[in-house]
N, C-alpha and C positions, 0 to 999 in steps of 0.2 A: 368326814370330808365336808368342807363349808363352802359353799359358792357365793361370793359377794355379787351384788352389780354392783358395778362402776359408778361412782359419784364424784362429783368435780365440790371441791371445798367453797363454803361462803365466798363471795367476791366480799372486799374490802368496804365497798360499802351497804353491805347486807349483814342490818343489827340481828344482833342473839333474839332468839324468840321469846315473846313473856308468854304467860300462860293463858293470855288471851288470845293473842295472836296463833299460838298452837291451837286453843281450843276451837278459833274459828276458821281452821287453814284449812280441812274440808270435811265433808258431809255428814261421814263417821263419827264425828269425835259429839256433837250434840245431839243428833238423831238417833245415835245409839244409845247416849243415857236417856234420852225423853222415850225412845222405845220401850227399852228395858223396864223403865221406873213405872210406865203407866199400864204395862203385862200386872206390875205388880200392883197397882194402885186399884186398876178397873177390877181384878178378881177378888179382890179384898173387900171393895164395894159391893159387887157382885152375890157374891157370897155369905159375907158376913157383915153387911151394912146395905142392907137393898133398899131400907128404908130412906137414904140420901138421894136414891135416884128418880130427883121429882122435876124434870127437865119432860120438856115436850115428847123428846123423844126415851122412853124409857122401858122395862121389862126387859123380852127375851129379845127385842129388837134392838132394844142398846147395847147388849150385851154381844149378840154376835155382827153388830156395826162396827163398834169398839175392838173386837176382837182381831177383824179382817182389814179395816181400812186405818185406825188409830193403830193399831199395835205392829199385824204382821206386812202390811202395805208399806209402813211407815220405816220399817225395817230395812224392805227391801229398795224403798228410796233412797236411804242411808248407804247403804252398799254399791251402787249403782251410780251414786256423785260421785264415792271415791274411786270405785274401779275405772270407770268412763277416764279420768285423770290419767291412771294409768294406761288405757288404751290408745287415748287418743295425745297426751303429752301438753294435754290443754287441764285448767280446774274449772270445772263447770259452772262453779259458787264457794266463796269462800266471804270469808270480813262481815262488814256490814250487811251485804245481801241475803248471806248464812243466816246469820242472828235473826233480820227478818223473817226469814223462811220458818225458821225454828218456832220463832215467835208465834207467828202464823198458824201453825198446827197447836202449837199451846192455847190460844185462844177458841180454836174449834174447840179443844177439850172443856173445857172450863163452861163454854156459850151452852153446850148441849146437858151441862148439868145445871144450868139456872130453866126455872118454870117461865112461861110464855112464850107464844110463837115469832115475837120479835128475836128473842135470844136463839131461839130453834133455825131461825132464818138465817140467823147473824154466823152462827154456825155451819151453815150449811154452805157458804158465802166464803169464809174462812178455809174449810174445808176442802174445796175443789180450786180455791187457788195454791193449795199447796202441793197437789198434785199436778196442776198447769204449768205453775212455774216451772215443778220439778223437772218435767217433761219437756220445758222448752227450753233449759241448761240443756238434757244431753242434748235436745235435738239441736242446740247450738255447736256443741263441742264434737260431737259425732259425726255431721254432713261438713263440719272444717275439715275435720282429719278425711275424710271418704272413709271413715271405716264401716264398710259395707255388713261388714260379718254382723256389726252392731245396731242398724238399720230397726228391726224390729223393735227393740229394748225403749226407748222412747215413746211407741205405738203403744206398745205394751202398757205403759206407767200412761199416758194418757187414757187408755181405757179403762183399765181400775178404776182411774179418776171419774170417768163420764159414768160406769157404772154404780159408782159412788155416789154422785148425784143424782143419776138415774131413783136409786135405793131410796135415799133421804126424799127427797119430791115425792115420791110416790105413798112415801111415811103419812108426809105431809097431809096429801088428800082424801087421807084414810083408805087408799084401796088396797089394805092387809091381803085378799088372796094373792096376789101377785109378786107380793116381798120376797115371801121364797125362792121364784122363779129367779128376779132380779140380782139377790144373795148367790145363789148358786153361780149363775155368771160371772158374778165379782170374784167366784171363788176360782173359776176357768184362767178370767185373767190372770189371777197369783200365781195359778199351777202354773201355768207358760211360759213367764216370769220365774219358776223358782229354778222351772226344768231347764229354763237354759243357761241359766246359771250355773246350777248345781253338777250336769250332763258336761258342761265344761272346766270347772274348779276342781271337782272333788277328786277327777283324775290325775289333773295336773298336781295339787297335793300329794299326792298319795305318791306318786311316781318321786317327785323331789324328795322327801322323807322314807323312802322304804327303799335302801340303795338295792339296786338289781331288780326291781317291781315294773314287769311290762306288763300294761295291759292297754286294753283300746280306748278313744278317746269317742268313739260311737259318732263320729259325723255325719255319717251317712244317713243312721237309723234315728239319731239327735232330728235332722230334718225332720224325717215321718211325723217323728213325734210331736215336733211342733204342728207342723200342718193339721194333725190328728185333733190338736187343743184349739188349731184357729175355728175347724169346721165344727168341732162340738159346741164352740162358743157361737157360731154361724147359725144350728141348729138350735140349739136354745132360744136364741133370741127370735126366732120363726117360728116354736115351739112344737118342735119334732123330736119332740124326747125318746123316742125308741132311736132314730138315725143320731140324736147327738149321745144317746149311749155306746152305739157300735164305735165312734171315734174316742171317747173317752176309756173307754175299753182297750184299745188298740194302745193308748197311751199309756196306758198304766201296765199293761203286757209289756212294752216295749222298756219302760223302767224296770221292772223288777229280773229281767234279762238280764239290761246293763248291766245292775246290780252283781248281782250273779259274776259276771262277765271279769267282774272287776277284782276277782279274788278275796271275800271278803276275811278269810280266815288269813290273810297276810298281815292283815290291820289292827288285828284284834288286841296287840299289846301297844297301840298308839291311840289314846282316847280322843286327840284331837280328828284323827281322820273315822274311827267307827263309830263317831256321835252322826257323823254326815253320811255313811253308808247307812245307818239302822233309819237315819231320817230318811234317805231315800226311798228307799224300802218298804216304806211306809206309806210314800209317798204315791208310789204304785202301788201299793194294795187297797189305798184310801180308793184312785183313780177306779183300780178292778169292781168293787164292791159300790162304787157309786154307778158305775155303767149297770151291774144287775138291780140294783135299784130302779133308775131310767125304766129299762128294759120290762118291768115289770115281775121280773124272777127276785123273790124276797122271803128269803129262806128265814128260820127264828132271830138271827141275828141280824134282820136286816127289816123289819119291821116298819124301822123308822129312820128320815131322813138323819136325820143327828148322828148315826152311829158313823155314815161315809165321811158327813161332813168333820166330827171329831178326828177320824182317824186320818185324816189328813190334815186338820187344822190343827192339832195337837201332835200325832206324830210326826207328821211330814213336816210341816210349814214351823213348828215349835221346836221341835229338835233339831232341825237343820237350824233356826237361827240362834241356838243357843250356842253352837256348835262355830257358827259362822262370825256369830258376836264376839268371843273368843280368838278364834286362831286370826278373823282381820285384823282384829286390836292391836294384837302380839306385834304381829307384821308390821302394822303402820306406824306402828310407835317405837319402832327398835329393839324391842323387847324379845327375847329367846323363844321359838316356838315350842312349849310345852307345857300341856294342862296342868295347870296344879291340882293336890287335892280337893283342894276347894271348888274350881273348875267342873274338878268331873263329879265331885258331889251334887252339882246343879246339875247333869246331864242325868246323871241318874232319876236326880228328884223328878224331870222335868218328865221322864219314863216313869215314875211313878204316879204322877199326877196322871196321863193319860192312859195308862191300864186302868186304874181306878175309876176316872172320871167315863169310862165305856162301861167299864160293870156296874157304875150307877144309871146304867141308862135302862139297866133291868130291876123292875121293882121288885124289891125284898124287903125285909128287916134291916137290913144294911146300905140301902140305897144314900139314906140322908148321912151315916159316919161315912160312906166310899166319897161323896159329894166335899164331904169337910175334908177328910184326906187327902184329895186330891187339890182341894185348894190352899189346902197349906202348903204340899208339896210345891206347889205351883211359883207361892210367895214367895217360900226360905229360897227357889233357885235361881230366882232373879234376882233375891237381896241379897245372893252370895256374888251375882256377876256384879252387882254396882258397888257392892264393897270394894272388891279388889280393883276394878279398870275404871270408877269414876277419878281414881290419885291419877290414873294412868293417862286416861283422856283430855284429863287439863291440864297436863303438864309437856313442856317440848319432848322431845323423841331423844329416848335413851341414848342413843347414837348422833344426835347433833347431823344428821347426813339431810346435805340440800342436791339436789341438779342445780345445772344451772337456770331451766326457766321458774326457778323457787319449789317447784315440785319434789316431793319425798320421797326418796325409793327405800322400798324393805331393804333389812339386810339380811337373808334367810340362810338357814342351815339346814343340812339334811340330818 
């Protein structure tokens, strides 16, 4: 059974799209390939080229900067232009403002691998207006519509951003004990960000694709959980790390409930929606074991901060956007919702990379091959997304379907 929306055909004077004009109609279509291409560029450098990275700012700080605010941030900035579109029936940023935007973030990459503090500056500069801007599209398109429900999500992408800067500046003056604290924060604002996305998508997915699939859509307990992420980001930054554990705790319980909650053995033969449950999943387990961390309870696998932070930043935040990169592609571009092999071969890889790259976080004999492992894994599964969806992203929408204020509506199947 197929449920279209409704779309009203080109008005006569609304020309055929070229593949620029598609590529720059919104947010999705260049911030998905600069995402995707620099997951794979920065762990290639990372890993197997460390000797390029002779920029100001460099080591295990560039590494998890690039990781959180270049890659997974930049992700969810992407998603976020486009879905806002569809919320609010406004485009936050398209054309020429797009391309600068894009731009914009391409230049922080590139500024923060040249040596000297000019360029680390220039970067830094670069940087935080790409988050400002971002920020002040939706909070343009978001306080037009009154959509209330989405009030946060702007707050949200602004904070990232300030603790973005926050991060970089503090680089700057060399006071390394405190990076970690400020990282982790940066990390509070994603999770907020992914959970309220993720807490409202992955069900709504699910239910459209799995005819006869009831399950809840958690608003209730979605609230807590936010609230749960603002006060633990409250307490950090006040640095009451036992009290911002008990609400990160609470967050990550209340995920993996959901989870639970959501049926996940109904999903199991749809790879586009059990890439997003095992991401979730993940997600709060990351949360649970970062709160006993906090806490001070640090049992053999928890030794070290790295293990909460991977298993959220690689399960949760990685798998959900590979998963997410995917089925909005499909969507926004007219295109049938369904993984391909090649697809779910990245989902796989992308779970290969981060069981490995946790078992390298215990030294053995094997530590430096699970390290390699997991970064090739890592590579092949982003250079299997940009193979197929970079034809996809620059080119107009299978389905030629406009509304009338030029905006694009999916045409989905169950």
């Amino acid at each position: 059974m197929s449920t279209l929306i409704s779309i009203s055909p080109p008005s006569k004077k609304q020309k055929p799209e070229t593949r620029m004009t598609a590529f720059l109609s919104l947010g999705f279509r260049p911030l998905y390939i600069a995402g995707a291409a620099w997951a794979l560029i920065s762990i290639l450098l990372w890993v197997y080229m460390p000797h390029f990275l002779t920029g100001a700012l460099n080591g295990v700080w560039w590494h998890a900067h690039e990781m959180l605010w270049a890659f997974v941030g930049t992700i969810a900035v992407a998603f976020l232009l486009t879905a806002s579109a569809t919320w609010t029936g406004s485009n936050p940023i398209k054309g020429v403002p797009l391309a600068i935007l894009s731009l914009t973030w391409l230049m922080a990459r590139i500024a923060f691998l040249i040596p000297g503090d000019s360029m680390f500056l220039t970067g830094v500069l670069y940087e935080f207006s790409f988050y400002l801007v971002s920020a002040i599209c939706l909070f343009r398109v978001i306080l037009k519509a009154k959509s209330k429900r989405n009030y946060a999500l702007p707050w949200a992408v602004l904070g990232l951003g300030i603790m973005d800067l926050v991060f970089l500046l503090t680089y700057y003056q060399g006071k390394f004990d405190l990076l970690l604290s400020f990282f982790e924060i940066g990390i509070l604002f994603m999770v907020l960000i992914a959970l309220l996305i993720a807490r409202r998508v992955v069900p709504f997915f699910a239910t459209r694709k799995i005819q006869g699939l009831q399950i809840p859509m958690h608003t209730r307990s979605g609230l807590y959980q936010l609230i749960a992420c603002g006060l633990a980001i409250f307490f950090g930054l006040v640095s009451l790390p036992e009290v911002m554990a008990l609400f990160i705790g609470i967050a990550g319980v209340i995920a993996i409930v959901q989870v639970i909650q959501w049926k996940p053995a109904k999903v199991l033969g749809e790879p586009l929606l059990w890439v997003l449950y095992l991401a979730y999943f993940f997600l709060g387990l990351g949360l649970v074991l970062g709160a006993l961390y906090f806490a001070g309870i640090r049992p053999s696998i928890m030794v070290r901060p790295a293990t909460y932070i991977h298993v959220i930043g690689m399960g949760g935040f990685s798998l959900m956007i590979i998963g997410m990169l995917t089925r909005t592609a499909l969507g926004h571009t007219g295109h049938p919702l369904k993984a391909s092999r090649l697809m779910v071969g990245s989902y796989v890889l992308v779970l290969v990379a981060t069981v490995s790259r946790l078992a390298a976080l215990y030294p053995s004999v094997y530590t430096q091959s699970l390290l390699h492992l997991s970064g090739l894994a890592w590579i092949l599964a982003f250079a299997f997304y940009l193979w197929q969806f970079v034809p996809i992203l620059t080119r107009p929408r299978a389905d030629q379907a406009f509304d009338k204020g030029g905006l694009i509506k999916p045409m989905e199947k169950k």
